[in-house]
C-alpha positions as CSV (number, residue, x, y, z in Angstrom):
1,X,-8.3,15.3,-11.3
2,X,-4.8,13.9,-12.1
3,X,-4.0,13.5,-15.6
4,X,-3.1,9.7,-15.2
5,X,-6.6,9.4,-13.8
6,X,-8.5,11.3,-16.8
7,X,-6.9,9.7,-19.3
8,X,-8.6,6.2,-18.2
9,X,-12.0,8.1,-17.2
10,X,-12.8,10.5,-19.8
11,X,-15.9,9.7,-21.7
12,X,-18.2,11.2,-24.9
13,X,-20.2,13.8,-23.5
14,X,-22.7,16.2,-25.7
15,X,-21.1,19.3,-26.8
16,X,-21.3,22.5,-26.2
17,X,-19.7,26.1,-27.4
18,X,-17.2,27.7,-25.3
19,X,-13.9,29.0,-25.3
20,X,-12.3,27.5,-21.5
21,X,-8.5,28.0,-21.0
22,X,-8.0,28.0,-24.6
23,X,-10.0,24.6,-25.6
24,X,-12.7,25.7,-27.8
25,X,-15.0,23.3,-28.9
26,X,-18.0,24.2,-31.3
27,X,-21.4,22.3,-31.0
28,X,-21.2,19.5,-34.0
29,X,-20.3,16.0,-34.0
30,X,-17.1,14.8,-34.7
31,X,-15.4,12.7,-37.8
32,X,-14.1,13.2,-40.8
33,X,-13.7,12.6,-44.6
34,X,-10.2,12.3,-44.6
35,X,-8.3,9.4,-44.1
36,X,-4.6,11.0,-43.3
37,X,-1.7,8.8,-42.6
38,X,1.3,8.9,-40.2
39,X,-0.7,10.5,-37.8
40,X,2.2,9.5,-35.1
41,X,5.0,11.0,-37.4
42,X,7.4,13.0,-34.8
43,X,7.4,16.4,-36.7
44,X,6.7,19.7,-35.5
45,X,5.4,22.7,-37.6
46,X,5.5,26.2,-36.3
47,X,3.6,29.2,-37.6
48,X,4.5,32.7,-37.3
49,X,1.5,34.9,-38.9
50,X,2.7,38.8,-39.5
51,X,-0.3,40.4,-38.3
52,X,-1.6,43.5,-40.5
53,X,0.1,42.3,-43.9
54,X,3.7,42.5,-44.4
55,X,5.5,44.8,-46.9
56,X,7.3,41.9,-48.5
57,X,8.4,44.5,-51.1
58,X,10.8,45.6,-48.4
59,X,11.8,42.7,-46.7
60,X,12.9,40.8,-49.8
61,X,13.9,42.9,-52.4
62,X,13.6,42.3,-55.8
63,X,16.9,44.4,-56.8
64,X,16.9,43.8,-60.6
65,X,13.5,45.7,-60.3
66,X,15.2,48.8,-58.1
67,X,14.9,51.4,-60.6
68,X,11.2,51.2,-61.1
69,X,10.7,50.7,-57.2
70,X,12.5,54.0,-57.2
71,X,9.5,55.7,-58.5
72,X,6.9,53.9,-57.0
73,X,8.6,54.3,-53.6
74,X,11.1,56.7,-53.2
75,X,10.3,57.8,-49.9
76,X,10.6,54.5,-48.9
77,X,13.0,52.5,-50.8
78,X,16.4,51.6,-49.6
79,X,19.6,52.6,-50.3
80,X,21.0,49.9,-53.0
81,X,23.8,49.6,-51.2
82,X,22.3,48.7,-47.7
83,X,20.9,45.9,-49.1
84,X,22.1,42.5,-47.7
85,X,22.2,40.6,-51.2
86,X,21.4,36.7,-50.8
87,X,20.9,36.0,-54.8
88,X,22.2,37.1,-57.6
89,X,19.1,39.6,-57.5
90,X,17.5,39.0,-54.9
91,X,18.2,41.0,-51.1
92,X,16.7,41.0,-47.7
93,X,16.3,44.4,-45.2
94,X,19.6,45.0,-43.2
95,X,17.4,44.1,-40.2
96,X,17.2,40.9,-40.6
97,X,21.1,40.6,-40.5
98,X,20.2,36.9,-37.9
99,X,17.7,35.6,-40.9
100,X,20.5,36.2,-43.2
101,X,22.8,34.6,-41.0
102,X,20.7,31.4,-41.1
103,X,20.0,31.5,-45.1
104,X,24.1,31.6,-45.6
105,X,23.7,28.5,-43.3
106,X,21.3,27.0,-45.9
107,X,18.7,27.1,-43.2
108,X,16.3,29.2,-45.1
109,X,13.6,29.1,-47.9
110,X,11.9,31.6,-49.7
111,X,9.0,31.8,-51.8
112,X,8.3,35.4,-53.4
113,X,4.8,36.3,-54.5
114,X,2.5,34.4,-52.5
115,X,-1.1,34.7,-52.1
116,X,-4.5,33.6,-53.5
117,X,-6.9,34.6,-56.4
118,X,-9.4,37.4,-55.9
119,X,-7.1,38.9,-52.9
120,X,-9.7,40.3,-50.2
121,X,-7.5,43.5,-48.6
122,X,-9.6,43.3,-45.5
123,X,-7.3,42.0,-42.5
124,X,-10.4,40.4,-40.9
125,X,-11.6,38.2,-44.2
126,X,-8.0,37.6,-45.6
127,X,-7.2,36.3,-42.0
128,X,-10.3,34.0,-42.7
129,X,-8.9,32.6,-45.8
130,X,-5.4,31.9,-44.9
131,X,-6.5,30.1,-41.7
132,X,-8.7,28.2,-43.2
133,X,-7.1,27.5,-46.9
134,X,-10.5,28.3,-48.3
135,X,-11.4,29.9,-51.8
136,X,-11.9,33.7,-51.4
137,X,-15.8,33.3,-52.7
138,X,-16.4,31.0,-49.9
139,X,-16.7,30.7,-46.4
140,X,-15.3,27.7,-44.2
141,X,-15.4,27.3,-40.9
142,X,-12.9,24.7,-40.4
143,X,-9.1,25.6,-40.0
144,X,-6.2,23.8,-42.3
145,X,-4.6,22.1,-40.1
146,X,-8.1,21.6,-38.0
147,X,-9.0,19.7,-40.6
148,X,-6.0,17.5,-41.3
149,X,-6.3,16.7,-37.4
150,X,-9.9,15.5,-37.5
151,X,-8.6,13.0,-39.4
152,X,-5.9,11.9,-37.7
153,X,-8.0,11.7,-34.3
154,X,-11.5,11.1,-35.3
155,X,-14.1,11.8,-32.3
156,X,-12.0,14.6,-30.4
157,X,-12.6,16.0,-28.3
158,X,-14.6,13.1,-27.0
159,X,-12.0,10.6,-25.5
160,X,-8.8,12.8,-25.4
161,X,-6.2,12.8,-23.9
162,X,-6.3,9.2,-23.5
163,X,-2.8,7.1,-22.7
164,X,-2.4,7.1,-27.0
165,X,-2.3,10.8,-27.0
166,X,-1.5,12.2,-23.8
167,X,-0.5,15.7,-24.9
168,X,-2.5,19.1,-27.0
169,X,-2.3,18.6,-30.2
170,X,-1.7,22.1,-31.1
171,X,-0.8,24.7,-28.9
172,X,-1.1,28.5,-30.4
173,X,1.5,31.3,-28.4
174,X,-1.3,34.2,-27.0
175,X,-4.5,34.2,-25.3
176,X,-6.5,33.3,-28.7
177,X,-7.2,30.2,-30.4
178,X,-5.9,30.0,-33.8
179,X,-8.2,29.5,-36.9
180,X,-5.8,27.3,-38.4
181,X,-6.7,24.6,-36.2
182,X,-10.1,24.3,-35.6
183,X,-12.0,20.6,-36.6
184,X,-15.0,20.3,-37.2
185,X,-16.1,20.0,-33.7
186,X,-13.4,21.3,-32.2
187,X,-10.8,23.8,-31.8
188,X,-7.4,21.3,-31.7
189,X,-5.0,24.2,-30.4
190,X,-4.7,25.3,-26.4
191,X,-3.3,29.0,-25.7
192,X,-0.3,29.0,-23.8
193,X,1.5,32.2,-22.1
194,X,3.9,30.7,-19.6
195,X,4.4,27.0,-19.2
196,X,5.3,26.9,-15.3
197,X,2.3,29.3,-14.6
198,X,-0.6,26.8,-15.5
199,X,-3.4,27.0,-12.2
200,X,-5.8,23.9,-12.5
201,X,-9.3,24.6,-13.1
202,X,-11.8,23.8,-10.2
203,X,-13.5,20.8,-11.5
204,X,-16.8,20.7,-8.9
205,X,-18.7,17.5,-7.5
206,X,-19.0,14.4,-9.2
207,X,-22.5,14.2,-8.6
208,X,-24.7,12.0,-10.7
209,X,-26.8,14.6,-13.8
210,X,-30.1,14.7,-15.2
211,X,-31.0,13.5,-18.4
212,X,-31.8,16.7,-19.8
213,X,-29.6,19.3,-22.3
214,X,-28.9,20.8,-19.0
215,X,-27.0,17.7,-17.5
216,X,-25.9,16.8,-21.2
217,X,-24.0,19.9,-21.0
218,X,-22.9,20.2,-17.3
219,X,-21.3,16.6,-18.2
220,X,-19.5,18.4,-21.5
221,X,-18.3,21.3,-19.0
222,X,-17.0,19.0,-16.3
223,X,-15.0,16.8,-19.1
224,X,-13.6,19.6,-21.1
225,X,-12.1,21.5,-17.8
226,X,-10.9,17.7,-16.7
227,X,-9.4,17.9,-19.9
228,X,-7.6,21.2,-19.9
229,X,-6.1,20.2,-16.1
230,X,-4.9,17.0,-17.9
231,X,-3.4,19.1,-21.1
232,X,-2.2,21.8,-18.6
233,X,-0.3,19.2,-16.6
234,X,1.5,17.7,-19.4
235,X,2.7,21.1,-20.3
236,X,4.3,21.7,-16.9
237,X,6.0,18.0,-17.0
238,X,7.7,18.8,-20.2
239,X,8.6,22.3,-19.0
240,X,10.3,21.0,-16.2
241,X,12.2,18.4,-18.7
242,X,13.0,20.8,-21.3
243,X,16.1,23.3,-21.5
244,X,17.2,26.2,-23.8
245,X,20.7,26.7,-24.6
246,X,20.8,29.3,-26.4
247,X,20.3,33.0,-25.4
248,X,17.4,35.0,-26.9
249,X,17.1,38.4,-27.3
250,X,15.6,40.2,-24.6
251,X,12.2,42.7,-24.4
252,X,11.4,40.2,-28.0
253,X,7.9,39.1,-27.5
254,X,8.5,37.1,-30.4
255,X,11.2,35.2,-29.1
256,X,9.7,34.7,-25.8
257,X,7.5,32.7,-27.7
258,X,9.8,30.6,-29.4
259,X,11.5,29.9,-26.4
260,X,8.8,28.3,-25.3
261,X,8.2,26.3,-28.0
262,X,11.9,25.1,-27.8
263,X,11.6,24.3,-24.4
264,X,8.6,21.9,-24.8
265,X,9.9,20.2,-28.0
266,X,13.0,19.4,-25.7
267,X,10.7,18.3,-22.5
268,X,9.5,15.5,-25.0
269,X,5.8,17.5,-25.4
270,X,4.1,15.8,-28.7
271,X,2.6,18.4,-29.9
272,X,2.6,18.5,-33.7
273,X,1.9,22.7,-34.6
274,X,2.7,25.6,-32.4
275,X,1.2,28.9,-33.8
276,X,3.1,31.9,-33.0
277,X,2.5,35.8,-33.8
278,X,3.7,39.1,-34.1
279,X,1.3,42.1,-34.7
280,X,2.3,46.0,-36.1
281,X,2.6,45.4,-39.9
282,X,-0.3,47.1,-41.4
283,X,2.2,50.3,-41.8
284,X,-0.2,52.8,-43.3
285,X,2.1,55.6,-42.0
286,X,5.5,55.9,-40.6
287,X,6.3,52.6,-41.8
288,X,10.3,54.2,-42.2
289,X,12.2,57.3,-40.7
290,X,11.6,60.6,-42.7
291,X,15.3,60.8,-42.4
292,X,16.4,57.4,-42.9
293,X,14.4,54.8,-45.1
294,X,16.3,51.5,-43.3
295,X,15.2,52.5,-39.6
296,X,11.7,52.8,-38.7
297,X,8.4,50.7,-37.9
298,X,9.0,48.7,-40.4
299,X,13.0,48.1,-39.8
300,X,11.8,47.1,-36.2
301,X,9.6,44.3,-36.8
302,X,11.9,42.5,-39.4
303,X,14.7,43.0,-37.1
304,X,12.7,41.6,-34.3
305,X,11.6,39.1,-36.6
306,X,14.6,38.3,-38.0
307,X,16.3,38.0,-34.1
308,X,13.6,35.5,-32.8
309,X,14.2,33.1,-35.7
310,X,17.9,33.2,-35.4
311,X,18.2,32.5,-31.8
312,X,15.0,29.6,-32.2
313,X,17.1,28.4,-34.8
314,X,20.4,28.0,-33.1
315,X,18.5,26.7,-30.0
316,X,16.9,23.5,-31.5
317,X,20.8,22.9,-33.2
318,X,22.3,23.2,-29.7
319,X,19.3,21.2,-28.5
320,X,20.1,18.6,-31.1
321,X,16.3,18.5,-31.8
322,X,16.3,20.7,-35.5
323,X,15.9,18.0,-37.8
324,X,12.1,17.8,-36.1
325,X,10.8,20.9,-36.6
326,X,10.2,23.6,-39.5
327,X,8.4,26.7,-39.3
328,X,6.9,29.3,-41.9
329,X,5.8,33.0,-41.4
330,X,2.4,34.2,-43.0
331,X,0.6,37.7,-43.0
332,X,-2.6,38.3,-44.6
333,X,-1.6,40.3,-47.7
334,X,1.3,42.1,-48.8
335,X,1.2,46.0,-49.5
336,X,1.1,47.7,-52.1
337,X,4.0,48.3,-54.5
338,X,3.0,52.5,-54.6
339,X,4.3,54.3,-51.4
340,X,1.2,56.7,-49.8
341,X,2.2,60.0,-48.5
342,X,2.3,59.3,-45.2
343,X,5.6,57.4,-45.4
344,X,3.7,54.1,-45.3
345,X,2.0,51.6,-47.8
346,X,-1.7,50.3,-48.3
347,X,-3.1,46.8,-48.3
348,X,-1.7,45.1,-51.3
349,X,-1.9,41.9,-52.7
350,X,0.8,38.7,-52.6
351,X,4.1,38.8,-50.6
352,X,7.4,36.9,-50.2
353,X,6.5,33.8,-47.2
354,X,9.8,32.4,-45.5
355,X,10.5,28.8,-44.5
356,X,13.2,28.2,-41.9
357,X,14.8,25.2,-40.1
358,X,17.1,22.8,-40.6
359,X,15.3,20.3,-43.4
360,X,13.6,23.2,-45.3
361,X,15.0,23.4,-49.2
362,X,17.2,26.6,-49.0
363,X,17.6,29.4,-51.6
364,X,14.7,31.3,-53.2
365,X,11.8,29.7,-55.1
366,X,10.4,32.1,-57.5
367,X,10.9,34.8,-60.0
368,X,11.4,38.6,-58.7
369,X,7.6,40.6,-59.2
370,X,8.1,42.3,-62.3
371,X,7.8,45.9,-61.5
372,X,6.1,48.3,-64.1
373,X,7.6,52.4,-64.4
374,X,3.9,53.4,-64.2
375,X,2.5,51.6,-61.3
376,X,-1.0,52.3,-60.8
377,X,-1.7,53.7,-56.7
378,X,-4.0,50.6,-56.3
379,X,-1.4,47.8,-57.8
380,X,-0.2,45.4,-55.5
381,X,2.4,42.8,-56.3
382,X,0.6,39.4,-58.5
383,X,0.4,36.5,-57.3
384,X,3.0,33.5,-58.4
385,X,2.2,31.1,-55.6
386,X,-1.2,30.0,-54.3
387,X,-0.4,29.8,-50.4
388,X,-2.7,26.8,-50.4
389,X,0.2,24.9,-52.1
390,X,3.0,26.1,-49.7
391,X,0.2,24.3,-47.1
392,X,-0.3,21.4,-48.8
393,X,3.3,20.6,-50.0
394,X,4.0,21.0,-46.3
395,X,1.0,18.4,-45.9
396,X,3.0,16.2,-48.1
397,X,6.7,16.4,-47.9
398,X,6.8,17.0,-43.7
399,X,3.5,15.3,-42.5
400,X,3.6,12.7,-45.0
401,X,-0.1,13.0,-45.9
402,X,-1.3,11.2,-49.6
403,X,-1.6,14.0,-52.3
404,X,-5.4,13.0,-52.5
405,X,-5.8,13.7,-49.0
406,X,-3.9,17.5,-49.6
407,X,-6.4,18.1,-52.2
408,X,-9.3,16.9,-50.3
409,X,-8.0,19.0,-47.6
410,X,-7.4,22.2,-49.4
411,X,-8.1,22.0,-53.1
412,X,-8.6,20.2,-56.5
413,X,-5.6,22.0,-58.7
414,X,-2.9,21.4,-55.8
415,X,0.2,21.4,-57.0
416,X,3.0,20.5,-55.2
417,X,6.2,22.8,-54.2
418,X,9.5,21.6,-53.8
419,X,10.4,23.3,-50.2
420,X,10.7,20.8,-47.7
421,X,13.5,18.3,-48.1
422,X,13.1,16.0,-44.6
423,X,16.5,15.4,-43.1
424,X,15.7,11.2,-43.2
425,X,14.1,11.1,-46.1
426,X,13.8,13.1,-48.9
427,X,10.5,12.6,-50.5
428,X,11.1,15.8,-53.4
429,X,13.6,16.9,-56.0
430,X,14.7,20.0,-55.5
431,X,13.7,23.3,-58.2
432,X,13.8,22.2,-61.8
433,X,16.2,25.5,-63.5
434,X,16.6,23.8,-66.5
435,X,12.6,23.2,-66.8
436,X,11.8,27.1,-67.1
437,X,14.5,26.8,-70.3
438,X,12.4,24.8,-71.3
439,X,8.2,26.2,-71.1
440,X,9.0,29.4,-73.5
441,X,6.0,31.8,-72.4
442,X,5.2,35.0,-73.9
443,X,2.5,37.2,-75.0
444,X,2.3,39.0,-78.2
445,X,1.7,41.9,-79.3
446,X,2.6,43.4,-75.4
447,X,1.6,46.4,-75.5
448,X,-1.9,45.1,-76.8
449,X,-4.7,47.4,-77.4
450,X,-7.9,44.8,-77.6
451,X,-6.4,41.4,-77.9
452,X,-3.2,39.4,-77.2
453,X,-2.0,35.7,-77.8
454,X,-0.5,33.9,-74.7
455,X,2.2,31.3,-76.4
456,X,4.0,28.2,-74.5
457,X,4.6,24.8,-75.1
458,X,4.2,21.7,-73.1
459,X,4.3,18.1,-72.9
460,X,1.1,15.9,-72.4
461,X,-0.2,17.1,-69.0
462,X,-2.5,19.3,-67.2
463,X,-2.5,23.0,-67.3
464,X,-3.9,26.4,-66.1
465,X,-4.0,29.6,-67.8
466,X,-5.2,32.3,-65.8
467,X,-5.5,36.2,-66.0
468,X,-5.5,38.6,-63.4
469,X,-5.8,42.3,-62.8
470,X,-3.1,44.3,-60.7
471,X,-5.5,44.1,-57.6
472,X,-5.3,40.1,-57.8
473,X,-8.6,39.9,-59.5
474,X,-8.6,36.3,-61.2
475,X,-10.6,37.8,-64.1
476,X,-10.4,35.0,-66.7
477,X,-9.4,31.2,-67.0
478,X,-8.2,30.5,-70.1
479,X,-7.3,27.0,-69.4
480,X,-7.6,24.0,-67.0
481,X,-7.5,20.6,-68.1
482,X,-5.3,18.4,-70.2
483,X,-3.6,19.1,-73.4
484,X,-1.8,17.4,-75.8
485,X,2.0,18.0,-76.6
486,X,2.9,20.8,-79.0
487,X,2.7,25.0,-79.2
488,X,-0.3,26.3,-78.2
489,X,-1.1,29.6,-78.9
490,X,-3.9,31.0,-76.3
491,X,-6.0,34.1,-77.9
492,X,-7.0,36.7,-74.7
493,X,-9.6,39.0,-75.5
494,X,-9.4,42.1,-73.5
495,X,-11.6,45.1,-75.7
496,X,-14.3,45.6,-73.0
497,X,-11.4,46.3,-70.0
498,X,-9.7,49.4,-69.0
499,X,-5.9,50.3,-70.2
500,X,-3.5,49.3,-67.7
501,X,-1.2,46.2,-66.3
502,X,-2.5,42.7,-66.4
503,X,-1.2,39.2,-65.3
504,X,-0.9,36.1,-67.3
505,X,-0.5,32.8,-64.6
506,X,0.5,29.1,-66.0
507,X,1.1,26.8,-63.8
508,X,1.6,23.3,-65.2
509,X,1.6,19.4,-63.3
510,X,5.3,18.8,-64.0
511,X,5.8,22.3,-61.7
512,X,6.7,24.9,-63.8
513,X,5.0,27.7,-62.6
514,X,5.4,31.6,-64.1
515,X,3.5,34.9,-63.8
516,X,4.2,37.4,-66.5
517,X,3.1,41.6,-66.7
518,X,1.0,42.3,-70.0
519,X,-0.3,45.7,-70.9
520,X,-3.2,46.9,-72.4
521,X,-2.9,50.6,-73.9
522,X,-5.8,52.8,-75.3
């Protein structure tokens, strides 16, 4: 069936669970309780998810911390001196020497210490969470951006394509759906390995069905392959219409995927998110060269990382399509700050996520980790960012969604993050530096040994005071709500926990946002 054909024919059909070419769809009827806007907005999002949970600890490096990295990681730490420096204290791998390219090109963002309360250091569960923006007690089994599309096209997959929406919404790089994108009845995202090598599926006979589950779901079956031939053919048209101009690294699986996406974002293809990957970062061991702490594993992947962006980058400029599309890398966790003994590092808690493209807010959003001289062997780096506010202020500032919506879609206490400055129209200020002059936060006595007062001031407005422990443990929540202006003086009692570091989080509505290290002695 030709897809000028289908999209006039297509019909509602029942439903029924399978993964065929890449279409999953799930057994559940459609809708939503979302009412997103712009749903026709000509933005692209691409994800790149770091499978295995990057080091961020050596990708950005925090160098006004290097002398207690020193002796947490010694083994692994580089050289001061090899570090490419993009802040005043701040420095990326000398891999990534393409990525740093692009941030002197204001082309880059950088938000250090994402990551969620209560981190889950299994790869299988985290995965679960950051595809599907959930809390970490609770289990959804919608994705993100499945659920921002479910209200954007209500009823799919029943009725697409249709001559509104001729083309996947989502398309994920691989031969697996991604999370991040499954509705409530369906999965929104196709797999895609080569755009010119897309077979049609053999649709059978047309002949009349039963009125039986049987024929209810023979019908869904013959609809959802005449819908895959239909996506599969749009694919191929703007394949053929696309180009790349420039040249991408060779044996780069990551940029081979990129490529790609360039190629159809130049053919005219609609689709709003692309999901890409790149899998080897859970570097328990080897993760550098005994010899040589800057090659290695590790050095590998960034570099590879690093290359792919760069020449995806300077593609869509050549292309004269940039000011369309923004992408941001994700991995499941960070590692831990402690080096093991097998020249590798252990699941760990938040990490550095980057933001690249042409209308992302460049520089580095965030304060360094603050780095203890007695890091404990399970302590991973604390969370500043919840990653369900990089989503939603991507939700807001690129998609143009309503803030209600974002916090429908993901959570009550969004707060927005000033990263994405559209190219058109700017719809955020950029960082406030003179507001964290402003918030003095500190906790006294620090060293404690059974109590300790948290101290800040703030205007009228909401706030949330949180504690964690160095796994990323949310252990208490000393505030959230409203208070009034003035000093406030927060008293954290602490007799019944063990010694060690802690975490104090406040996060406030007009944005100011700070994690600080406390310590608890004996």
């Amino acid at each position: 069936m030709k897809r000028r054909h289908f999209l006039h024919t297509a019909g509602a059909a029942a439903t029924l669970p399978m993964l065929l070419n890449g279409l999953r769809i799930s057994a559940a009827p459609a809708g939503s309780a979302f009412s997103a806007i712009n749903p026709d907005i000509d933005r692209v999002l691409v994800l790149i998810q770091l499978n295995g949970g990057n080091d961020g600890l050596n990708t950005v490096i925090p160098i006004d911390q290097y002398s207690n990295l020193f002796k947490a990681r010694e083994n692994l730490l580089l050289p001061e001196n090899t570090i490419m420096q993009i802040e005043d204290n701040v420095g990326l791998h000398p891999a990534m020497k393409g990525l740093k390219w692009s941030y002197d090109e204001g082309k880059v963002g950088i938000v250090q210490s994402v990551g969620y309360p209560n981190q889950n250091r299994s790869h299988f569960r985290s995965t679960d969470i950051w595809t599907s923006g959930s809390p970490a007690d609770q289990f959804w089994t919608t994705g993100w951006l499945g659920r921002n599309f479910d209200g954007w096209y209500p009823g799919f997959p029943d009725e697409y394509p249709n001559t509104d929406y001729p083309d996947p919404f989502a398309i994920t790089m691989g031969r697996i759906v991604s999370e991040t994108c499954q509705g409530i009845a369906a999965n929104f995202s196709m797999t895609l390995n080569d755009p010119f090598s897309l077979s049609p599926l053999t649709e059978g006979a047309g002949s009349d069905l039963p009125d039986t589950p049987y024929g209810r779901e023979l019908a869904f079956l013959r609809t959802t392959i005449a819908q895959t031939n239909a996506y599969s053919e749009a694919i191929t048209e703007a394949a053929e219409a696309g180009n790349n101009m420039a040249t991408y690294p060779e044996s780069n699986g990551l940029a081979s995927q990129l490529r790609n996406v360039a190629l159809l974002v130049s053919g005219g293809l609609r689709t709003k998110v692309y999901v890409c990957s790149i899998g080897g970062f859970d570097t328990h061991a080897n993760q550098v060269s005994g010899s040589d702490p800057a090659i290695g594993d590790h050095a590998e992947l960034l570099g590879t990382l690093s290359d792919a962006i760069s020449a995806f980058q300077e593609d869509l400029e050549m292309l004269g399509i940039d000011q369309k599309v923004i992408g941001i890398t994700f991995s499941e966790f960070g590692r831990r700050i402690k080096a093991n003994d097998s020249l590798g590092t252990d699941h760990g808690t938040a990490a550095p996520l980057m933001l690249f493209g042409s209308c992302v807010s460049p520089g580095v959003t965030g304060d360094n980790p603050d780095i203890s001289s007695d890091v404990s062997p399970s302590e991973g780096v604390p969370m500043q960012y919840d990653f369900r506010d990089v989503y939603g202020s991507i939700l807001e500032d690129w998609f143009e969604l309503d803030k209600e919506n974002v916090k429908a879609l993901l959570y009550e206490d969004y707060q927005n993050i000033p990263i994405v400055s559209p190219c058109e129209t700017v719809t955020s200020v950029g960082p406030n530096i003179a507001l964290e002059e402003e918030v003095e936060l500190y906790n006294y006595p620090n060293p404690f040994e059974n109590w300790t007062t948290i101290s800040f001031h703030t205007k009228r407005e909401w706030v949330k005071l949180s504690v964690f422990d160095a796994i990323g443990n949310e252990i208490k929540v000393l505030v959230n709500g409203d208070l009034a202006a003035g000093n406030h003086q927060i008293r954290w009692d602490a007799g019944q926990l063990p010694a060690g570091s802690y975490f104090y989080r406040l996060q406030l509505s007009n944005g100011f946002l700070k994690t600080k290290r406390m310590v608890k002695v004996r």
